[in-house]
C-alpha positions as a Python dict, from the first residue, in 0.01 Angstrom:
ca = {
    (1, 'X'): (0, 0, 0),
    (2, 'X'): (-263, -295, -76),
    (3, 'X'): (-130, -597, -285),
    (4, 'X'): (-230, -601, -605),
    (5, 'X'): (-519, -802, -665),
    (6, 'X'): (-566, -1021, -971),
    (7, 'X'): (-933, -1115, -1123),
    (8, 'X'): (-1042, -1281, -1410),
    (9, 'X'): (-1363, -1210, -1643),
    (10, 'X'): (-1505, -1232, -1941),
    (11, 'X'): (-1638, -868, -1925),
    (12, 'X'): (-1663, -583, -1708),
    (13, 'X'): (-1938, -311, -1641),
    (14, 'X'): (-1872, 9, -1486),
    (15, 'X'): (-2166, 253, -1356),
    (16, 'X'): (-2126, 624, -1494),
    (17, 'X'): (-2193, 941, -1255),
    (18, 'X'): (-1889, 864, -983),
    (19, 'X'): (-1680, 615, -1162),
    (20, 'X'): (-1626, 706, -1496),
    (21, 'X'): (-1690, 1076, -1477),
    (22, 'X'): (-1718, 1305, -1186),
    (23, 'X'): (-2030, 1526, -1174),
    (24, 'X'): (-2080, 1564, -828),
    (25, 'X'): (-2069, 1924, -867),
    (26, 'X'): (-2344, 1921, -1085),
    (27, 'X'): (-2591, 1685, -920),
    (28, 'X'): (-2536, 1815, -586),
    (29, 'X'): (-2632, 2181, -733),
    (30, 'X'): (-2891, 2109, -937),
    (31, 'X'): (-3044, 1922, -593),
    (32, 'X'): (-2959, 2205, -380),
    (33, 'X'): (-3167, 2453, -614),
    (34, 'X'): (-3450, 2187, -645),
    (35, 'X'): (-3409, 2182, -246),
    (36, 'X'): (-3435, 2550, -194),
    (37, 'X'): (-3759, 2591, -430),
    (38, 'X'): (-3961, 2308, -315),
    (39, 'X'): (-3889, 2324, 41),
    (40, 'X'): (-3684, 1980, 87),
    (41, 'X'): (-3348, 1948, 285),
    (42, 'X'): (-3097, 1934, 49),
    (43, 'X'): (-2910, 1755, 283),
    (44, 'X'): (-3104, 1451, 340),
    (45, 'X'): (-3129, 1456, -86),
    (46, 'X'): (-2800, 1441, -159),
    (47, 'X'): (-2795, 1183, 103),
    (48, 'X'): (-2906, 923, -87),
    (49, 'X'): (-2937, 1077, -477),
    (50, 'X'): (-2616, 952, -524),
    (51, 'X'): (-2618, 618, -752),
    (52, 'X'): (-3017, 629, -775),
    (53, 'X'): (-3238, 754, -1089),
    (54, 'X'): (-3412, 1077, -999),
    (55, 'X'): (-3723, 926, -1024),
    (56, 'X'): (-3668, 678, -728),
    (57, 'X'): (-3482, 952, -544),
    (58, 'X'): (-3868, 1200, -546),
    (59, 'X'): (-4040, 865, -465),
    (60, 'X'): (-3830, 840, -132),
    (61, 'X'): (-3854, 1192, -2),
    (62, 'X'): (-4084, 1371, -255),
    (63, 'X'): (-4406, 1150, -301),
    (64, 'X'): (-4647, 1412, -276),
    (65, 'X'): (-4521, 1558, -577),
    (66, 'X'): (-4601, 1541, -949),
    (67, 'X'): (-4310, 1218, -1059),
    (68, 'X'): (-4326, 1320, -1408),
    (69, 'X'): (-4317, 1688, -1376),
    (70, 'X'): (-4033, 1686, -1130),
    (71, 'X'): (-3813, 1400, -1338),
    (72, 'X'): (-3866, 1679, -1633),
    (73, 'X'): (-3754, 1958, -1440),
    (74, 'X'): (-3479, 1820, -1267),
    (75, 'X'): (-3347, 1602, -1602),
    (76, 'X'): (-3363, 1966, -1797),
    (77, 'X'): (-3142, 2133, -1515),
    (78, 'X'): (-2925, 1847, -1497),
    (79, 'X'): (-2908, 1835, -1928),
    (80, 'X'): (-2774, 2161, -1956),
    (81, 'X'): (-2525, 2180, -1681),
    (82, 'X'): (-2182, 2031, -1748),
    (83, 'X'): (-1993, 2310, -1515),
    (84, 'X'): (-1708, 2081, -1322),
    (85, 'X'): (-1783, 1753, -1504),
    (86, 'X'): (-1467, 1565, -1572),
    (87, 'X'): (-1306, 1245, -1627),
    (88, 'X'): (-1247, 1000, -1313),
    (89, 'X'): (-871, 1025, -1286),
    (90, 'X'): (-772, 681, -1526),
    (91, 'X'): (-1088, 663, -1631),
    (92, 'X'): (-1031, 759, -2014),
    (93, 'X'): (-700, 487, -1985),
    (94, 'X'): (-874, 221, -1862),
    (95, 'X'): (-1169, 162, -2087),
    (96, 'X'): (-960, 213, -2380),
    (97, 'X'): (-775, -88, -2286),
    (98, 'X'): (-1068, -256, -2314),
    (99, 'X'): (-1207, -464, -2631),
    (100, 'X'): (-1556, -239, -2696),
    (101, 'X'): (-1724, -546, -2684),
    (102, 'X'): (-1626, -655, -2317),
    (103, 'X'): (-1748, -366, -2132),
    (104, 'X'): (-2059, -150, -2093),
    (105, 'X'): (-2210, 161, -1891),
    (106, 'X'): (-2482, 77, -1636),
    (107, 'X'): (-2610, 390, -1511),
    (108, 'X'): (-2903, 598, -1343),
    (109, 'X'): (-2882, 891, -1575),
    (110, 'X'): (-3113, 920, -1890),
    (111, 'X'): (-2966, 821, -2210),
    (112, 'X'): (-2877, 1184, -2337),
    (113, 'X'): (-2787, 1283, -2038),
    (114, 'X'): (-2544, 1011, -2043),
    (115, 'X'): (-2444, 1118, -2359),
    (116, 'X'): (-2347, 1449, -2310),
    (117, 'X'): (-2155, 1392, -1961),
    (118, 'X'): (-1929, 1140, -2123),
    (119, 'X'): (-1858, 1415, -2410),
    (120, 'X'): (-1799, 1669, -2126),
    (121, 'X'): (-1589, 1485, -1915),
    (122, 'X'): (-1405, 1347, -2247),
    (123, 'X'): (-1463, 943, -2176),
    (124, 'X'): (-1518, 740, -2438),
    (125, 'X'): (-1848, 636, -2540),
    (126, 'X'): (-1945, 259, -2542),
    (127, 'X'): (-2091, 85, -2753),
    (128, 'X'): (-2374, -21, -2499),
    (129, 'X'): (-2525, 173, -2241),
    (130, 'X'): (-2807, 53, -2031),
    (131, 'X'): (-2933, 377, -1912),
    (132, 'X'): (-3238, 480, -1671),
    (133, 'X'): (-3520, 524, -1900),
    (134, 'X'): (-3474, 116, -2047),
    (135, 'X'): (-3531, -7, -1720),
    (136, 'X'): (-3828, -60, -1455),
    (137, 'X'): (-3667, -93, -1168),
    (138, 'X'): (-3338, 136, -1089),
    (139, 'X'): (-3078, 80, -863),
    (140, 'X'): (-3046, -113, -610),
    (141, 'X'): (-3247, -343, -852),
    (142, 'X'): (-3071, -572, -1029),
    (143, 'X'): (-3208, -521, -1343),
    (144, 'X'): (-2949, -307, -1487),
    (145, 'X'): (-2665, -498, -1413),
    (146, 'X'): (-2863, -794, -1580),
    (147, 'X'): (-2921, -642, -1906),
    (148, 'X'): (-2558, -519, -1894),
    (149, 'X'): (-2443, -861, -1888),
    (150, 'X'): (-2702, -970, -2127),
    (151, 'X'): (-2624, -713, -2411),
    (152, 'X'): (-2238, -880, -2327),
    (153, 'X'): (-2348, -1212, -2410),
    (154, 'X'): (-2176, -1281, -2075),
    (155, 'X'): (-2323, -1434, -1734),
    (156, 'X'): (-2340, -1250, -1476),
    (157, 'X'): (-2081, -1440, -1271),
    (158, 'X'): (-1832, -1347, -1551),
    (159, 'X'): (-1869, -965, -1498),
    (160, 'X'): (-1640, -747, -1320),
    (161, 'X'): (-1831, -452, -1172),
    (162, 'X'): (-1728, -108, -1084),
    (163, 'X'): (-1934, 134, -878),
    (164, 'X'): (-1924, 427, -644),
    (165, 'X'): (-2333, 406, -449),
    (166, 'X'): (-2448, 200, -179),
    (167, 'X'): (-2732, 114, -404),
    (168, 'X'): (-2499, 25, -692),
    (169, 'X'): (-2303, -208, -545),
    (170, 'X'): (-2613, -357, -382),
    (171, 'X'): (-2726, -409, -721),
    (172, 'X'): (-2432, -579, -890),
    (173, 'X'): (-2399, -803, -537),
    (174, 'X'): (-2767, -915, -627),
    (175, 'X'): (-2695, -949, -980),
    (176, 'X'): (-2428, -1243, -863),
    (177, 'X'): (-2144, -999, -997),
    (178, 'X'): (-1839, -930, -799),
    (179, 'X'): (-1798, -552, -730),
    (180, 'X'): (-1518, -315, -726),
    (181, 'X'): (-1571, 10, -488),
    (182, 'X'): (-1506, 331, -589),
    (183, 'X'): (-1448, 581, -327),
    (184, 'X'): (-1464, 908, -519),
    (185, 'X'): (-1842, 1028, -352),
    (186, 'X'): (-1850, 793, -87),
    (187, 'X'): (-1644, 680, 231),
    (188, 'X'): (-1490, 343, 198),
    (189, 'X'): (-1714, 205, 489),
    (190, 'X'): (-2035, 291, 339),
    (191, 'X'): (-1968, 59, 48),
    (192, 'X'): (-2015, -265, 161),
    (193, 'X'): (-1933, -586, -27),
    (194, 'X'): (-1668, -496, -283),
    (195, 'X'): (-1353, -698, -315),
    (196, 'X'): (-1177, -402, -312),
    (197, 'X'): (-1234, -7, -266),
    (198, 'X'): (-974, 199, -484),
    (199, 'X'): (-993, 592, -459),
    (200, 'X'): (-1011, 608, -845),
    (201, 'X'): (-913, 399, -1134),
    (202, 'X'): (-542, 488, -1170),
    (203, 'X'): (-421, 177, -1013),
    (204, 'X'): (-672, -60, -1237),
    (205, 'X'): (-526, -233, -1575),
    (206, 'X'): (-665, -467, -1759),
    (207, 'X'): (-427, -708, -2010),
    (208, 'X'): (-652, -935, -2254),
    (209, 'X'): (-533, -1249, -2337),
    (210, 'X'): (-731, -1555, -2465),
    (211, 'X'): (-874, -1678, -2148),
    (212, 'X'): (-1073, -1328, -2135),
    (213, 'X'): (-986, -1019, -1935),
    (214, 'X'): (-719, -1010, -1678),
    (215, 'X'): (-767, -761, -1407),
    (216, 'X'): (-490, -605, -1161),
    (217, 'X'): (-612, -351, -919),
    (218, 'X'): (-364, -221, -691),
}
């Protein structure tokens, strides 16, 4: 067993899809079908659709397609389709802990879509959620992680991040935030630059105090 590791900040942010709930079931099918129909390995999809808005997912291996009819189709799919979505195991636990005001969702899904897969998966709903349509640039951009920080009222250096993608922690690291992996759709190994990889957030706690947010990860 791993130490248990201590942090301090003023605020943390946790990506959705992989962290807080699990919808790999959904994503992956939804991709699969979009695969089949359009002639695309699903494969090489899935390969790196994980963590990334859909949009910059058909710009990678779809460009010759239609951006806006695709994002449509595929968001509609995705909107209706909550078969197998459920909470990260501690994931309801551990944001409860948390003053509403010190943490926020940064993800790649659509606002509604957001929405609904929180409801399905029974996480509670923050109060801010920087989702993929109020941002230009997705993940591994740093924007989101920026405006997560900034709806805070925190710096970036004070946020505690929590993601499952390659391209999400990449965008956290270039944020300046420090990054706690999530190994529920990944391998360990592929996420490089967290402080520490947990399998899922049963052995994170966070105690407030008034120095801010103390964080023990085991």
């Amino acid at each position: 067993m791993s130490a248990i590791l201590t942090l301090r900040a003023s605020a943390v942010l946790f990506d959705m899809d992989g962290v807080l709930v699990d919808s790999r079931a959904v994503v992956e099918r939804v991709w699969r079908q979009w695969a089949a129909a359009n002639g695309h390995d699903a494969d090489a999809i899935i390969r790196v659709a994980h963590g990334r808005r859909v949009r910059d997912t058909l710009a990678m291996l779809a460009p010759e397609l239609d951006p806006v009819a695709e994002v449509a189709r595929l968001d509609a799919a995705e909107s209706t389709d909550f078969d197998g979505v459920v909470a990260v195991p501690g994931a309801p636990a551990l944001v409860n802990s948390i003053p509403r005001d010190r943490w926020a969702i940064v993800t790649s899904a659509g606002a509604q879509l957001a929405l609904r897969r929180l409801r399905a998966a029974h996480v509670p709903v923050p109060d801010r959620i920087v989702s993929a349509d109020l941002l230009v640039r997705g993940k591994p951009d740093p924007e989101g992680y920026l405006k997560g920080a900034e709806a805070l009222g925190v710096s970036p250096g004070e946020c505690l991040v929590f993601e499952d993608a390659p391209p999400g922690v990449e965008a956290a690291l270039r944020a300046g935030m420090r990054v706690v992996g999530v190994a529920t759709t990944y391998e360990p190994g592929d996420l490089v630059g967290p402080i520490r990889v947990v399998d899922d957030l049963t052995t994170v706690s966070v105690h407030v105090d008034a120095d801010g947010l103390q964080v023990s990860i085991g």
